[in-house]
KEKE-3310 file (N, C-alpha, C; in steps of 0.2 Angstrom, whole numbers, plus 5000, padded with zeros to 4 digits):
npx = (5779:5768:5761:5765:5754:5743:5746:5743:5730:5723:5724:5719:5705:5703:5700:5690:5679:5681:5674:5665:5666:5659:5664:5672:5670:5682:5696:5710:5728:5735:5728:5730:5744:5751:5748:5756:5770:5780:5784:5794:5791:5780:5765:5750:5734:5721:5706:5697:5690:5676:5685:5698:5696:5700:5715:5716:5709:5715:5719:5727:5732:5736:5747:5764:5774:5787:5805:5819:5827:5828:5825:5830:5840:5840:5839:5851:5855:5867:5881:5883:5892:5888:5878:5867:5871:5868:5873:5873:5879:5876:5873:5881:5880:5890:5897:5884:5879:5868:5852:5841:5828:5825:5831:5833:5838:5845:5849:5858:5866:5881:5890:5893:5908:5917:5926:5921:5922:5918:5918:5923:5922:5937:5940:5941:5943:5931:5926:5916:5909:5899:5897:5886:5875:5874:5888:5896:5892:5898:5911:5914:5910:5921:5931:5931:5930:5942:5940:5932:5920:5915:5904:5891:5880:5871:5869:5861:5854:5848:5849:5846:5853:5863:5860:5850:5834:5828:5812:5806:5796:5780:5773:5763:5772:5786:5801:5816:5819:5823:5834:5831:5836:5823:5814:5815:5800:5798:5786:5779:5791:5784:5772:5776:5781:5768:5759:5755:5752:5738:5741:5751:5762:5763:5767:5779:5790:5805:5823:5837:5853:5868:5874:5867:5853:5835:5821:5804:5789:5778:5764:5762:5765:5753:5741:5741:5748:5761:5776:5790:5790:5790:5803:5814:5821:5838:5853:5855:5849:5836:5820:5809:5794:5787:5775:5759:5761:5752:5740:5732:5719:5714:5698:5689:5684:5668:5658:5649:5653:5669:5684:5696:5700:5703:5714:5724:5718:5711:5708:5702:5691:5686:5670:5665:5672:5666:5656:5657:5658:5645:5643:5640:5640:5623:5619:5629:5640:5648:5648:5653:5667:5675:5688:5706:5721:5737:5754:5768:5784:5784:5780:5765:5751:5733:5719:5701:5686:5670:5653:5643:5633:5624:5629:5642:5647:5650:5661:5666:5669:5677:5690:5704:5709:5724:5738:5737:5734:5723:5707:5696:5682:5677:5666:5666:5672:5685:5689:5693:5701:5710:5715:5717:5728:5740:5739:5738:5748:5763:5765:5760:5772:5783:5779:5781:5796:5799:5796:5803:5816:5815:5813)
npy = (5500:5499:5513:5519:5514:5519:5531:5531:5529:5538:5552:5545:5546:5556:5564:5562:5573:5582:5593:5590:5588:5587:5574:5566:5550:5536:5536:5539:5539:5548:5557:5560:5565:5576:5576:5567:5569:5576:5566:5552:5538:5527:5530:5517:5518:5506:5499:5489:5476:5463:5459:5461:5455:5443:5440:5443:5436:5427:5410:5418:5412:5399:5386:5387:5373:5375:5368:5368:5362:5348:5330:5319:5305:5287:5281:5275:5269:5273:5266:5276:5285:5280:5273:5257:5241:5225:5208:5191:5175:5161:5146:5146:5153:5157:5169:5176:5190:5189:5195:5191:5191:5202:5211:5220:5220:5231:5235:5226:5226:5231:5245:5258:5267:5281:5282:5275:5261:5245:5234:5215:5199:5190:5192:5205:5223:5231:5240:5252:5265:5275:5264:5252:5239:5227:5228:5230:5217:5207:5211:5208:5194:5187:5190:5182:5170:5163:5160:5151:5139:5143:5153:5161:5176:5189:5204:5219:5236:5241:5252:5268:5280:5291:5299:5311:5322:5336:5346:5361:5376:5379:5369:5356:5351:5353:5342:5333:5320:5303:5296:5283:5265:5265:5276:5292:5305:5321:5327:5314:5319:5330:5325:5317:5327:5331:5337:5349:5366:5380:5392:5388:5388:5379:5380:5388:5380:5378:5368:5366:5361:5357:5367:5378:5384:5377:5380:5372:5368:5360:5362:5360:5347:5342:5346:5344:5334:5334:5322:5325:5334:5331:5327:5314:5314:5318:5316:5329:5338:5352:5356:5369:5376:5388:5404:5408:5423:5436:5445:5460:5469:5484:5494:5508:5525:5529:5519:5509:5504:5508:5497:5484:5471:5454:5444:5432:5419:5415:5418:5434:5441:5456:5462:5452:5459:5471:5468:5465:5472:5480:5487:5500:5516:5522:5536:5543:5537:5536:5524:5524:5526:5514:5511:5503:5504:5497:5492:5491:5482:5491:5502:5512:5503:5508:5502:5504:5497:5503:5500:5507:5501:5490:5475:5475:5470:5457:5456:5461:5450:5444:5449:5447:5452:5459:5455:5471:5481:5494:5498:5511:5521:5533:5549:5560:5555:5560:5572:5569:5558:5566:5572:5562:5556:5564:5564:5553:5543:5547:5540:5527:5524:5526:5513:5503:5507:5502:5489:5484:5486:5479:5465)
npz = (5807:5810:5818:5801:5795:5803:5802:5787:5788:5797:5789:5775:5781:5786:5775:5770:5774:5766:5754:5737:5723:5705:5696:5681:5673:5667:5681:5675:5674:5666:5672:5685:5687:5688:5699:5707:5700:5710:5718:5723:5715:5704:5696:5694:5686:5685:5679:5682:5674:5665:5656:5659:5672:5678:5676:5691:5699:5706:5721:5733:5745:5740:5741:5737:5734:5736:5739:5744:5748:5742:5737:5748:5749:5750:5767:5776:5793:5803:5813:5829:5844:5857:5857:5859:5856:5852:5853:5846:5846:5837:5845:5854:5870:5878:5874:5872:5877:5894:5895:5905:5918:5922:5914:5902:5882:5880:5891:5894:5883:5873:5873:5860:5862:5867:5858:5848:5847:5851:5865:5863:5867:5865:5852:5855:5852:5842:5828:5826:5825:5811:5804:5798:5804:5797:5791:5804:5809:5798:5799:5814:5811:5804:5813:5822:5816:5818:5829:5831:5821:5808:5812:5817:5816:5825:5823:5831:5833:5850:5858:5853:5851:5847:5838:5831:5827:5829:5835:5832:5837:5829:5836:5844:5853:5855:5853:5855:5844:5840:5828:5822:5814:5805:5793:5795:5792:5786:5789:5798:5808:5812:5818:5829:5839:5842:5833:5821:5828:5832:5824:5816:5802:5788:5775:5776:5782:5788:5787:5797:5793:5789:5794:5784:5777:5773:5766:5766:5756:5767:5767:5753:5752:5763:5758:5741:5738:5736:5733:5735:5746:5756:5765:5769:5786:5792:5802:5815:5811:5813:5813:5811:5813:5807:5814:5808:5798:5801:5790:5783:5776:5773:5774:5771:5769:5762:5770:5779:5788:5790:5792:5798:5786:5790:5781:5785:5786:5774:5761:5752:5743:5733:5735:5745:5755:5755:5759:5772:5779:5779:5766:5755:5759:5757:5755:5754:5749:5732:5720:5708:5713:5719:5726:5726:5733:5731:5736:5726:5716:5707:5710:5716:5711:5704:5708:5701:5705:5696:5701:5699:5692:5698:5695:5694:5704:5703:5697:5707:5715:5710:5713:5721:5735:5742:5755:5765:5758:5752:5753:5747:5748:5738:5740:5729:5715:5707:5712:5726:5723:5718:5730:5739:5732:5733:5747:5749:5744:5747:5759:5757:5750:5757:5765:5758:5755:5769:5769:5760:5766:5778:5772)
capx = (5775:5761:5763:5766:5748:5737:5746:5739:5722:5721:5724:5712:5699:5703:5697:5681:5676:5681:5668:5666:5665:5655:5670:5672:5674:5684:5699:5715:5734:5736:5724:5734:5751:5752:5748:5761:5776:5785:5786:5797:5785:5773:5757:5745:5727:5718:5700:5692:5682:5674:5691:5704:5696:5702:5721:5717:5706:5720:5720:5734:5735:5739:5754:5770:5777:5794:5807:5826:5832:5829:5824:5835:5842:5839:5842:5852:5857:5877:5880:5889:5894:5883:5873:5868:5871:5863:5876:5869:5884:5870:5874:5888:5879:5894:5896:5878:5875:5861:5848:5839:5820:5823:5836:5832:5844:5846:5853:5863:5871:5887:5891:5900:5912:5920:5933:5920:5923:5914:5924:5918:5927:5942:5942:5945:5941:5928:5925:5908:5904:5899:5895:5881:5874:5878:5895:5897:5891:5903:5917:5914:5911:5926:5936:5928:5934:5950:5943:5924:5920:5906:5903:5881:5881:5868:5871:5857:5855:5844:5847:5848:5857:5868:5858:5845:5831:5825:5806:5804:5790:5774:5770:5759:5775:5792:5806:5822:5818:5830:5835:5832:5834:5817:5817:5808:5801:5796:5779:5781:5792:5780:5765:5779:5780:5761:5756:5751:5748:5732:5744:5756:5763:5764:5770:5785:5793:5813:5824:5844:5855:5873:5874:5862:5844:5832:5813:5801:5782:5775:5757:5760:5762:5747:5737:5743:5752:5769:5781:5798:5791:5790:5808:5818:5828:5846:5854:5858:5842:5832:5815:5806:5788:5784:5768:5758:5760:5745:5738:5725:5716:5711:5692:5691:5681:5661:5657:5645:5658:5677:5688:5701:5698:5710:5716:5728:5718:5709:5707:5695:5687:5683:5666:5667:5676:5663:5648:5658:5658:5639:5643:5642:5634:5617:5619:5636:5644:5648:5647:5658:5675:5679:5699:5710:5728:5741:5760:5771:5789:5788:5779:5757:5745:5727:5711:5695:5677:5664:5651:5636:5628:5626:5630:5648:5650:5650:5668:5670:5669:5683:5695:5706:5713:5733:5740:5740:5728:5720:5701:5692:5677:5675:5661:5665:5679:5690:5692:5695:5706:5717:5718:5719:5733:5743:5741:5740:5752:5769:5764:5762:5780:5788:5777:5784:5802:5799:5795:5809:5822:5813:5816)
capy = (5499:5502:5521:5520:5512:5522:5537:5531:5527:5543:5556:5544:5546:5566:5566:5560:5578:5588:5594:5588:5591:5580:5572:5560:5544:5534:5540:5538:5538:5556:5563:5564:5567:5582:5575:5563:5570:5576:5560:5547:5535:5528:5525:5516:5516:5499:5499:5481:5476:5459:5459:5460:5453:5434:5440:5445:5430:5420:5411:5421:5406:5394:5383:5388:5369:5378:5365:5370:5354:5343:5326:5316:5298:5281:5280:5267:5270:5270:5266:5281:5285:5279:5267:5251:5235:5219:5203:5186:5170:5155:5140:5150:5156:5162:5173:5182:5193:5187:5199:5190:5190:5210:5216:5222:5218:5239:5237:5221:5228:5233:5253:5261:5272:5288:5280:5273:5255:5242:5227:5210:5195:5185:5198:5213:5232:5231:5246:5252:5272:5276:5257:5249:5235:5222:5229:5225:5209:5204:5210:5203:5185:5187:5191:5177:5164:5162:5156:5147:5138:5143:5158:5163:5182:5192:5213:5224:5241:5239:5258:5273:5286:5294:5303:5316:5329:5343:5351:5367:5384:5382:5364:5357:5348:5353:5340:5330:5312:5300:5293:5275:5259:5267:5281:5296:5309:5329:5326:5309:5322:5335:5322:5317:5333:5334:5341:5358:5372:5382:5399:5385:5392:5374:5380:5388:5377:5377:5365:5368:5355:5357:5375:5380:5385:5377:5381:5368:5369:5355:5363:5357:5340:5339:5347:5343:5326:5334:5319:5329:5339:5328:5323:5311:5320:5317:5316:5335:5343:5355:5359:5374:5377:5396:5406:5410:5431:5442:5447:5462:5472:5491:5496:5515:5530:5530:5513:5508:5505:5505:5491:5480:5462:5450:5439:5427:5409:5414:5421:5438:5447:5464:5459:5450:5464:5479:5468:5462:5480:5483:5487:5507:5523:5525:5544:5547:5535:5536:5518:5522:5526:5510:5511:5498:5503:5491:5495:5486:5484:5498:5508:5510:5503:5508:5497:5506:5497:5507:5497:5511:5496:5484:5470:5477:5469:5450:5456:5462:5442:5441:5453:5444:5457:5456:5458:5481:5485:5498:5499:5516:5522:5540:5552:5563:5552:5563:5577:5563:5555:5572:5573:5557:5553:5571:5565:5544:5541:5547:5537:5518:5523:5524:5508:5500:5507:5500:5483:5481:5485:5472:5460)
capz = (5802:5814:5815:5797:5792:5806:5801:5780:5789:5798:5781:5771:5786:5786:5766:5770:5778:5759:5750:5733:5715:5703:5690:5674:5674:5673:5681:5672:5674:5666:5675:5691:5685:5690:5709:5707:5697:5715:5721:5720:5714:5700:5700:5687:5685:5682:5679:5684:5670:5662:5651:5663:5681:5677:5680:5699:5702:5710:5726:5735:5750:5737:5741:5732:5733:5738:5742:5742:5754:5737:5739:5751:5746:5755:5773:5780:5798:5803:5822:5830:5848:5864:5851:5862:5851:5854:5846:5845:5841:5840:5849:5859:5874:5883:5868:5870:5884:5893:5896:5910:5918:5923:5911:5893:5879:5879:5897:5895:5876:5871:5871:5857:5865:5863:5851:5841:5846:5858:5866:5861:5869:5859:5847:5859:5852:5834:5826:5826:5821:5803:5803:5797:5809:5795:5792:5811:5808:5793:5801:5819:5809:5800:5818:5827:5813:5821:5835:5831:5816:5804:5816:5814:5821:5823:5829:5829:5838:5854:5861:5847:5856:5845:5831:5834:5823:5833:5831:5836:5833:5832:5836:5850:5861:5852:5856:5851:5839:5838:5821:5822:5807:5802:5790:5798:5785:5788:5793:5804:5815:5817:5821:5836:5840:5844:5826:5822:5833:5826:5822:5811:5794:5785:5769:5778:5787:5789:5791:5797:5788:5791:5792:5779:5780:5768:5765:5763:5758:5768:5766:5747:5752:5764:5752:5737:5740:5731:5738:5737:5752:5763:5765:5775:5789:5793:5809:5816:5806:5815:5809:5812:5810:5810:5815:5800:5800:5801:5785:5783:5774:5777:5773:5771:5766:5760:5770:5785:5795:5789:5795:5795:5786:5791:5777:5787:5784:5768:5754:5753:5739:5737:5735:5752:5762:5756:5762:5777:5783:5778:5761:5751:5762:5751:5756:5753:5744:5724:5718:5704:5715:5723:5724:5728:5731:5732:5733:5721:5716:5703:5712:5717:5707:5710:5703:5700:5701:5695:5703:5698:5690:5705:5692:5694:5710:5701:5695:5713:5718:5705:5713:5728:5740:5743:5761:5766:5752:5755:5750:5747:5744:5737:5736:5723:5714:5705:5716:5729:5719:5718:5735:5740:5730:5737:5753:5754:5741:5752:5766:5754:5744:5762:5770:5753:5757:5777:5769:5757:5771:5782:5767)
cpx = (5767:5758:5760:5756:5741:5739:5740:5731:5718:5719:5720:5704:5699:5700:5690:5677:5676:5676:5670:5663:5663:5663:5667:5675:5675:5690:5705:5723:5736:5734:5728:5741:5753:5752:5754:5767:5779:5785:5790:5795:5782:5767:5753:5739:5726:5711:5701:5688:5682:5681:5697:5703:5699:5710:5721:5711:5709:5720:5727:5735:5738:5745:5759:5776:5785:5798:5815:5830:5832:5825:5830:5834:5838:5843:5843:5858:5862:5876:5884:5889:5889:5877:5873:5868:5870:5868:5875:5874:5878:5875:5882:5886:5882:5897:5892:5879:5872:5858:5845:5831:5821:5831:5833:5838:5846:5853:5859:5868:5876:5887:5895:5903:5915:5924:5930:5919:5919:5919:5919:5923:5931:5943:5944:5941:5938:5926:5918:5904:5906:5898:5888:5879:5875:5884:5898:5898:5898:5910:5917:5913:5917:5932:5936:5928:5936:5948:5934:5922:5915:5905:5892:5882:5876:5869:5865:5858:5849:5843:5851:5849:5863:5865:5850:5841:5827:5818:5805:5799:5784:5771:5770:5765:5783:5797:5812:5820:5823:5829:5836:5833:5829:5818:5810:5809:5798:5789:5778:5785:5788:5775:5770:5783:5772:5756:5756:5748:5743:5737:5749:5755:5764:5768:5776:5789:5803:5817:5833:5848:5862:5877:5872:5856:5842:5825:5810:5794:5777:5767:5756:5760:5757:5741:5736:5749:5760:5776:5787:5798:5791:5797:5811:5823:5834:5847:5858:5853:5837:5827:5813:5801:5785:5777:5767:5758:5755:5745:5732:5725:5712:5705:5692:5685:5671:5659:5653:5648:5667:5678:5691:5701:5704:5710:5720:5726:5715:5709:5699:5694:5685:5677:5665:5670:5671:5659:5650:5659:5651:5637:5643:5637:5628:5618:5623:5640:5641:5652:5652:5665:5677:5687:5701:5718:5733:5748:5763:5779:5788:5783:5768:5752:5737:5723:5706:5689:5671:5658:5643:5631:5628:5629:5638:5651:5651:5658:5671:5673:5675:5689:5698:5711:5719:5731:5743:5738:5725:5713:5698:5689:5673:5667:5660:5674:5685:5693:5695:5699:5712:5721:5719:5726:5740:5744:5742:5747:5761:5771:5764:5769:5784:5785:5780:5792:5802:5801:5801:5816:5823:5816:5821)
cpy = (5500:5509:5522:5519:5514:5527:5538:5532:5535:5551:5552:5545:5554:5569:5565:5566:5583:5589:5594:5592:5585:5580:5566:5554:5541:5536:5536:5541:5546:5562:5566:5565:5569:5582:5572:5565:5574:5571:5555:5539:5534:5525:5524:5514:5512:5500:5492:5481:5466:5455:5456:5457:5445:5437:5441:5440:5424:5420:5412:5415:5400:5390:5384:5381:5372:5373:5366:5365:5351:5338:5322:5309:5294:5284:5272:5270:5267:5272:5271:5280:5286:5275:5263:5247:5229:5212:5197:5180:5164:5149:5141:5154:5160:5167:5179:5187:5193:5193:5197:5192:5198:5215:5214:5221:5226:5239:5231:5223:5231:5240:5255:5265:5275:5287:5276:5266:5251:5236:5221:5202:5189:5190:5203:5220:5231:5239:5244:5259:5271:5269:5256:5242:5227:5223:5227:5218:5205:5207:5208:5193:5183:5186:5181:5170:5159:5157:5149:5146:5140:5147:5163:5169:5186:5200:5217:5229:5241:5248:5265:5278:5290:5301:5306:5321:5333:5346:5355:5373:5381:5373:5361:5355:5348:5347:5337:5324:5308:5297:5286:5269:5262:5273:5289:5303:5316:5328:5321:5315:5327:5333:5320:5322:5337:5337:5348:5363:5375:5390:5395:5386:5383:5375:5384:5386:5379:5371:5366:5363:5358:5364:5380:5379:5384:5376:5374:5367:5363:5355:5359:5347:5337:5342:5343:5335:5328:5331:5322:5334:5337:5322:5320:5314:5316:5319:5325:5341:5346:5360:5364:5374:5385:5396:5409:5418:5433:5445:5453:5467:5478:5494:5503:5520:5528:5522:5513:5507:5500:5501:5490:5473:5458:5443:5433:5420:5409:5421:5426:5440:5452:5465:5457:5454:5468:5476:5464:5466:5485:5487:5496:5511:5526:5532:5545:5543:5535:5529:5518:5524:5521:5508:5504:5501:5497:5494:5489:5486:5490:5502:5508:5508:5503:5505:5499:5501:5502:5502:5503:5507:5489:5477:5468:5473:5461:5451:5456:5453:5439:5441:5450:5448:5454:5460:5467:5482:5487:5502:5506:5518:5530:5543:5554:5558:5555:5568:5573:5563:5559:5573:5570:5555:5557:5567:5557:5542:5542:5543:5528:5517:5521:5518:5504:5500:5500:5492:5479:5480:5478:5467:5459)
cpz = (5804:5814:5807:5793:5797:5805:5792:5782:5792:5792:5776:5775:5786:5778:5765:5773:5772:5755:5745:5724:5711:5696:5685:5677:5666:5673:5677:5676:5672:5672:5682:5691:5686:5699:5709:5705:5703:5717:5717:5718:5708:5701:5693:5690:5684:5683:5677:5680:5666:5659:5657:5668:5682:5680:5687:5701:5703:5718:5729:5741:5745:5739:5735:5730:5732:5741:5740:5747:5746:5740:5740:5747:5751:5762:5776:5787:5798:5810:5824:5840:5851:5860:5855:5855:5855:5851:5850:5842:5843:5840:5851:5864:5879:5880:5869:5877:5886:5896:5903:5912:5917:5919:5903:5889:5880:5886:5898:5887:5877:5870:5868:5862:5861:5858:5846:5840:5854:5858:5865:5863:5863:5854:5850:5855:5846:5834:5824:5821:5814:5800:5801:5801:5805:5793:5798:5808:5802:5797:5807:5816:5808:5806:5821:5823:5814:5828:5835:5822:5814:5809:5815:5819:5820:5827:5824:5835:5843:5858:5854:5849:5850:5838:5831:5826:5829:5829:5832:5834:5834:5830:5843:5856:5856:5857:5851:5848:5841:5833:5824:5813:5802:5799:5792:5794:5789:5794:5799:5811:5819:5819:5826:5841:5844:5838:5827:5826:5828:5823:5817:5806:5790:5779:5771:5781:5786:5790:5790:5797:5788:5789:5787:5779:5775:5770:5762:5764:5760:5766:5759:5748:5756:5760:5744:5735:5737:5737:5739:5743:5757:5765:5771:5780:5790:5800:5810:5813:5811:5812:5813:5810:5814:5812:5809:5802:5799:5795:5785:5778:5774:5772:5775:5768:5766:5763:5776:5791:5793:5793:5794:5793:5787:5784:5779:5785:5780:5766:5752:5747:5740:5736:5742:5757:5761:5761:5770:5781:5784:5771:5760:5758:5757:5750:5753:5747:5737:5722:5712:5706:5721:5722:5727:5729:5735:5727:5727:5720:5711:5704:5715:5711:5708:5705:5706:5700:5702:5696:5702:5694:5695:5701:5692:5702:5709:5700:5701:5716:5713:5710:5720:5728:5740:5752:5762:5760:5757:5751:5750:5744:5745:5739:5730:5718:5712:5709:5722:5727:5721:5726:5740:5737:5732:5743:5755:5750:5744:5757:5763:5753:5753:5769:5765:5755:5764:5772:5765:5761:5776:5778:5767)
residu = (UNK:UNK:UNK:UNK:UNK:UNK:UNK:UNK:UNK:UNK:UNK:UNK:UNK:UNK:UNK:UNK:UNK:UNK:UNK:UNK:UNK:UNK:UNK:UNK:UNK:UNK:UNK:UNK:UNK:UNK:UNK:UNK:UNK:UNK:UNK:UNK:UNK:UNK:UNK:UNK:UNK:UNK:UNK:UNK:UNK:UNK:UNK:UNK:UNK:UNK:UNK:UNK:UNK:UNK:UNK:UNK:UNK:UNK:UNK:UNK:UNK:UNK:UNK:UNK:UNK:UNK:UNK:UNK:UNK:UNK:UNK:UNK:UNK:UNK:UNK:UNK:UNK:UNK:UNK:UNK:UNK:UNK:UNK:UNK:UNK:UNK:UNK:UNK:UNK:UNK:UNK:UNK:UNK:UNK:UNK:UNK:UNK:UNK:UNK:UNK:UNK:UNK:UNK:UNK:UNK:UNK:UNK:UNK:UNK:UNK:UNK:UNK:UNK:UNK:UNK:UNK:UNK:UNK:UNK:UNK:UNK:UNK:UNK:UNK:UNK:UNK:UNK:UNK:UNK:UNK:UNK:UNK:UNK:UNK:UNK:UNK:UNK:UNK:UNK:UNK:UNK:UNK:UNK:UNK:UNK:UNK:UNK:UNK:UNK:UNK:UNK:UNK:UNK:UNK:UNK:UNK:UNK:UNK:UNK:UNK:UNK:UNK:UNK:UNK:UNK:UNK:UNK:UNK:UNK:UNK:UNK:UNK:UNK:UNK:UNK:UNK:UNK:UNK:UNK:UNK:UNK:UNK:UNK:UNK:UNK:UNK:UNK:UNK:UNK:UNK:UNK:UNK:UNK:UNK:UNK:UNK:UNK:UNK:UNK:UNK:UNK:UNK:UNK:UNK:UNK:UNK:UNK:UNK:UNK:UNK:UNK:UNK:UNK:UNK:UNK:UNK:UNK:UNK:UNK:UNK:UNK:UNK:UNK:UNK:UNK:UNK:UNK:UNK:UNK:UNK:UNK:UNK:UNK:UNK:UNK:UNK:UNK:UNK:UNK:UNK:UNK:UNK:UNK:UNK:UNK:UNK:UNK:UNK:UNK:UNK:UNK:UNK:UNK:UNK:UNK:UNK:UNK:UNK:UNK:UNK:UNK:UNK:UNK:UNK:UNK:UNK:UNK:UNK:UNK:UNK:UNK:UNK:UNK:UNK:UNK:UNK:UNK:UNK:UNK:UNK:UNK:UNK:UNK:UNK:UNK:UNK:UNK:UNK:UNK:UNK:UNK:UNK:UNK:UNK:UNK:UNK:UNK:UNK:UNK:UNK:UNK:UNK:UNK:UNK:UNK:UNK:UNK:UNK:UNK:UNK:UNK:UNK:UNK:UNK:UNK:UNK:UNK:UNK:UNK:UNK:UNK:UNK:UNK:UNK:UNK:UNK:UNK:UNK:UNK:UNK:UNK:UNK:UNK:UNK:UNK:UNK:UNK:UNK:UNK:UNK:UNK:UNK:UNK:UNK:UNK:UNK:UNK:UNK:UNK:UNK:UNK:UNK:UNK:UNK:UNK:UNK:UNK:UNK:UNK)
# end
């Protein structure tokens, strides 16, 4: 893709040596037909004017509120294998475990075992995984009947060992969570993760869910407070927090000093990109051939401002750049135009193909 848009950059910078021919404006769709009809390709003229500039004054960073996980239910934690539990028969001390000055309930608790069950004395083997910690509890009473009246039983989980979410990508301390009693939501695991690297894509996050990838635009709910993005994760759920990609914008032809604008963490206007290059070449530039092209799926469409009345340049602060626009500024526009279009047009259609195969 590199190649591809230094090859485009080089043949619009070889145009700039042609000697010109004074033309009509403003250019039209007809006009180059004749340039264009070998190609595989169409291409439309848009002249930028008071009328039209509102459709292209959207911010393109916007948050798209994209969430294809849904919104998850209630969480109620089920005790699974290698879970400590903590059980409690009041006024039955030879019953509890005791923990003691230097042992924590975690280290004096009951381990599920690999079969899913912990041993509990008089009763022998209780099942445990896929439990709930009062499910325990009601069926441990139930057992323990038989041998103690009116049985008072308390089982809680002391070590939560069995159920995991993973963060991984572009945050400051990727690690493993563990799902406890407590219901832990999208964002809660990437602030125990260490939060946001500065390259983090927010509004793309991932998350992998029992063999299926879903997209979820967290951006919209720290922005935008939209609560369905910010969903409770499940055990086995590994997030991902991408790098936000490189965004830019190619400055070309009759300018003070072409360039590349980066578009990655905001939103530019074409307005804002001419004067952030020094703005038109007095000498050289023709104020009314400011081009835009920009590919498409059906093909390139180029936007004209005729900016020969400086007042043209308030619409400019309409117009927000897309990512691989390619800004150019004629001397003679038509005859330009003709051979600009001969020569850059081939090289969009197959930066256009690259992009949809990548896709």
């Amino acid at each position: 893709m590199r190649r591809v848009l230094a090859s485009l950059s080089l043949c619009v910078l070889a145009l700039a040596g042609c000697d010109a021919t004074k033309s009509d404006f403003p250019v039209r769709s007809d006009a180059v037909r004749q340039e264009v009809e070998q190609l595989d390709t169409s291409v439309e003229v848009v002249q930028i004017t008071a009328q039209n500039v509102a459709q292209f004054d959207r911010p393109r960073r916007a948050s798209s509120g994209r969430n294809t996980l849904g919104t998850s239910g209630g969480w109620n934690y089920r005790v699974g294998v290698g879970d400590i539990l903590d059980v409690v028969v009041w006024d039955h001390p030879e019953l509890t475990m005791p923990a003691g000055e230097r042992r924590t309930p975690a280290e004096s608790g009951l381990r599920v075992q690999a079969d899913g069950n912990f041993f509990y004395p008089f009763v022998g083997q209780m099942p445990a995984q896929g439990l709930t910690p009062a499910d325990i509890r009601q069926n441990l009473t139930q057992r323990l009947t038989e041998f103690i009246p009116n049985p008072q039983v308390e089982v809680r989980v002391v070590g939560y060992n069995s159920q995991a979410a993973s963060v991984t990508g572009e945050v400051k301390a990727p690690r493993r969570l563990p799902l406890t009693d407590v219901p832990l939501t999208l964002l809660e695991a990437v602030d125990a993760a260490g939060g946001l690297s500065e390259q983090a894509d927010p509004a793309s996050v991932t998350v992998r869910r029992g063999g299926r990838l879903y997209s979820v635009d967290l951006k919209s709910f720290l922005e935008r407070g939209v609560a369905g993005n910010n969903p409770t994760l499940q055990n086995g759920d590994v997030i991902n927090v991408p790098r936000l990609a490189m965004a830019e914008a190619y400055l070309l032809g009759q300018l003070v000093r072409p360039a590349t604008i980066d578009l990655t963490r905001e939103d530019v206007t074409l307005t804002q990109a001419v004067t952030r290059v020094g703005g038109l070449r007095e000498d050289q530039a023709d104020a009314r051939g400011i081009f835009v092209f920009r590919a498409t799926d059906r093909g390139i469409t180029v936007y004209q401002l005729d900016a020969s009345n400086p007042a043209a340049f308030l619409l400019g602060t309409r117009f927000t750049l897309a990512p691989r626009d390619v800004v150019y500024v004629t001397t003679a526009p038509l005859y330009r135009w003709n051979r600009l279009i001969s020569s850059l047009l081939p090289t969009l259609g197959l930066a256009r193909t690259v992009d949809q195969i990548q896709n």
